[in-house]
Backbone as CSV, one residue per row, in Angstrom:
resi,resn,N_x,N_y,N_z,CA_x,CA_y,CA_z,C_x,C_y,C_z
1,UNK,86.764,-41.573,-52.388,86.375,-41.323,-53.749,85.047,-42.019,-54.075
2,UNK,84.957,-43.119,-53.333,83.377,-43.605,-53.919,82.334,-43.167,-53.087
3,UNK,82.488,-42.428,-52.246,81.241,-41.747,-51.430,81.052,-40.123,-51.903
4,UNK,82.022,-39.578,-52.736,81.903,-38.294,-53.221,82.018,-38.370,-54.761
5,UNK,81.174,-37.190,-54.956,80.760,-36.823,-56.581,82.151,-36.207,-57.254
6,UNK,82.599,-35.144,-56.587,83.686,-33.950,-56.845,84.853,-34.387,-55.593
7,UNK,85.920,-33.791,-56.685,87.429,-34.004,-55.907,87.395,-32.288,-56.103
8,UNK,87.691,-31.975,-55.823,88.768,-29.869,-56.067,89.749,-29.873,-56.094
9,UNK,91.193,-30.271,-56.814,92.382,-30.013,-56.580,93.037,-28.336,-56.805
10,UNK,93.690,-27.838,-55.517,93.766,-26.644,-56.178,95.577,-26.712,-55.088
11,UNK,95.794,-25.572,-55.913,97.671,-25.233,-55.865,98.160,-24.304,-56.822
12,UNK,99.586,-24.024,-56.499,100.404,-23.335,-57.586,100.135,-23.985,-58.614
13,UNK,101.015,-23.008,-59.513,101.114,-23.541,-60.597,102.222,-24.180,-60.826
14,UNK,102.571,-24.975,-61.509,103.400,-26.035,-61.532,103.339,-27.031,-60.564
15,UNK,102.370,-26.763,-59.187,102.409,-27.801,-58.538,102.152,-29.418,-58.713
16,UNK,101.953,-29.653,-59.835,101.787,-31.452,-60.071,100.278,-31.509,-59.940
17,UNK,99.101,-30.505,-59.982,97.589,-30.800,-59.984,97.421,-31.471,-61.443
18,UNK,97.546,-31.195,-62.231,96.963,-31.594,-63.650,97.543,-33.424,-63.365
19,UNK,98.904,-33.468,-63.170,99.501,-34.679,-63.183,98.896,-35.754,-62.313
20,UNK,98.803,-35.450,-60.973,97.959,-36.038,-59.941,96.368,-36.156,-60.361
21,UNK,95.649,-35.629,-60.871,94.550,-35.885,-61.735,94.725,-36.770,-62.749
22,UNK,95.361,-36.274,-63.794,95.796,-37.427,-64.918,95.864,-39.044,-64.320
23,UNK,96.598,-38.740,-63.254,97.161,-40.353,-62.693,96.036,-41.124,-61.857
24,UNK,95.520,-40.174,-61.276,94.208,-40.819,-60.504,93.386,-41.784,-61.543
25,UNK,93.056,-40.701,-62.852,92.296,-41.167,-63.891,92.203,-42.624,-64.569
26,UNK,93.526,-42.278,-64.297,94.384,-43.663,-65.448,94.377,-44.491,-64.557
27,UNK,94.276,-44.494,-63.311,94.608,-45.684,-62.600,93.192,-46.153,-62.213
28,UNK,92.011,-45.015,-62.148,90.522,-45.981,-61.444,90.066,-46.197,-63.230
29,UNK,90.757,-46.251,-63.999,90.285,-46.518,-65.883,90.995,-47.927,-65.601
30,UNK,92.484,-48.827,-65.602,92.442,-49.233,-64.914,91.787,-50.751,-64.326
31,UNK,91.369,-49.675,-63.242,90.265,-50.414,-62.233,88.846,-50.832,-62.321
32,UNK,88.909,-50.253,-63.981,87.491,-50.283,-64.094,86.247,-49.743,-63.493
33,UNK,87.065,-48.272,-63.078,85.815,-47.475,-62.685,85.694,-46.582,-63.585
34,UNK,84.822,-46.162,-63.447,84.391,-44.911,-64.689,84.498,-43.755,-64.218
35,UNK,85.194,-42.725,-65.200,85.907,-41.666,-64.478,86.024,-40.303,-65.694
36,UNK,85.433,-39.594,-65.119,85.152,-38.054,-66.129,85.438,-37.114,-65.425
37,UNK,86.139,-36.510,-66.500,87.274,-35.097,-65.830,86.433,-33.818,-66.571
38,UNK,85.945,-32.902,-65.555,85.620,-31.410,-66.705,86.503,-30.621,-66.026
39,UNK,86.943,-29.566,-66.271,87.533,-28.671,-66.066,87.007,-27.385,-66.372
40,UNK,87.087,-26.520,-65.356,85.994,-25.538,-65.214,87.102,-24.838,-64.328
41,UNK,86.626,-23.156,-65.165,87.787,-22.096,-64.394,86.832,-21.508,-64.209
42,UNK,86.581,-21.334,-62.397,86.066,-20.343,-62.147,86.155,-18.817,-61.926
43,UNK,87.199,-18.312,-62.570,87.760,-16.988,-62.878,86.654,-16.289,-64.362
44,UNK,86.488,-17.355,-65.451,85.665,-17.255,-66.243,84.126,-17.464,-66.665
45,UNK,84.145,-17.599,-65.062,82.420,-17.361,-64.464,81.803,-16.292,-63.703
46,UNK,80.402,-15.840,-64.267,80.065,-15.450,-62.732,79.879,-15.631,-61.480
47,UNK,79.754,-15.801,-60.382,78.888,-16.749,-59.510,77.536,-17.216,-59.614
48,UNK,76.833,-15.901,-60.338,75.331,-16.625,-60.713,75.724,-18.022,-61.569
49,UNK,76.530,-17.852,-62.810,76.618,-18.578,-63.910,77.056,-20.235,-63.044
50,UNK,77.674,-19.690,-61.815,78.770,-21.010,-61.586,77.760,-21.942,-60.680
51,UNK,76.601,-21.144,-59.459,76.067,-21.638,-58.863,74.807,-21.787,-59.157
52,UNK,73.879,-20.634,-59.622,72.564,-20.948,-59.712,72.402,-19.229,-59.431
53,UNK,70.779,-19.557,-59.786,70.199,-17.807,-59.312,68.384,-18.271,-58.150
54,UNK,68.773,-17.535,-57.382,67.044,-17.887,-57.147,66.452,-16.151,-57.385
55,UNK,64.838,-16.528,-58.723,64.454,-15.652,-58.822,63.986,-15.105,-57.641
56,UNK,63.685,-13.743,-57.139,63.270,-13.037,-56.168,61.276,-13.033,-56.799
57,UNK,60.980,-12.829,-57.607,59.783,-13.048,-57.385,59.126,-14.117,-57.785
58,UNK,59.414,-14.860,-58.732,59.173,-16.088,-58.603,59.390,-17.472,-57.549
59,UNK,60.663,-17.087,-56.836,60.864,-18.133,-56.137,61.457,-19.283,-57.010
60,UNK,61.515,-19.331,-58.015,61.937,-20.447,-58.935,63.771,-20.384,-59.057
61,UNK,64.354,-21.488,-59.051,65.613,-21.440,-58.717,66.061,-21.887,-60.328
62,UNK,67.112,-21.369,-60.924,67.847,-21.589,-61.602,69.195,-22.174,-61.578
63,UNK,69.489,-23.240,-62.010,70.775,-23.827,-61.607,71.929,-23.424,-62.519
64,UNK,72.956,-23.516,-61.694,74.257,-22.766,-62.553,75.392,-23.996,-63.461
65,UNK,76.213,-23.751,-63.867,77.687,-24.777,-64.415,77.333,-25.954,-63.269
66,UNK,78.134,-25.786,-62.292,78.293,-26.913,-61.080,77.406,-27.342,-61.129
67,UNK,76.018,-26.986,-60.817,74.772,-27.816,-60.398,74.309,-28.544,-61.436
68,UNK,74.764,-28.190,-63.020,74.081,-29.031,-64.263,75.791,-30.269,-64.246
69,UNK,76.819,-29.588,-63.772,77.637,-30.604,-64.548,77.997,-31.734,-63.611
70,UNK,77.445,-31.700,-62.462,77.588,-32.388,-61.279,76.975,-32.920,-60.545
């Protein structure tokens, strides 16, 4: 956890993800680490929106959700 930016928890539903997050939270809060949760459904993205776009004639890259919130 302290060499990475992003965790991904993914599973069923009901599988205990939200809970296992919650608890991580509470416990490096805690520890006195500092700890921010976003939550982001990528079902309600595009991929441009989620990753970025690179213009084709400009060459100029646009960054998406992930790349600004992360």
């Amino acid at each position: 956890m302290l060499t990475r930016h992003t965790t991904m928890v993914v599973g069923p539903t009901g599988g205990g993800k939200s809970v296992v997050i919650n608890t991580l939270a509470q416990a490096q809060t805690k520890l006195g680490i500092t700890t921010k949760l976003y939550v982001i459904n990528p079902k309600d993205r595009s991929v441009v929106e989620l990753y970025g776009i690179l213009d084709p004639v400009t060459r100029d890259w646009t960054d998406g959700l992930l790349s600004n919130t992360f």
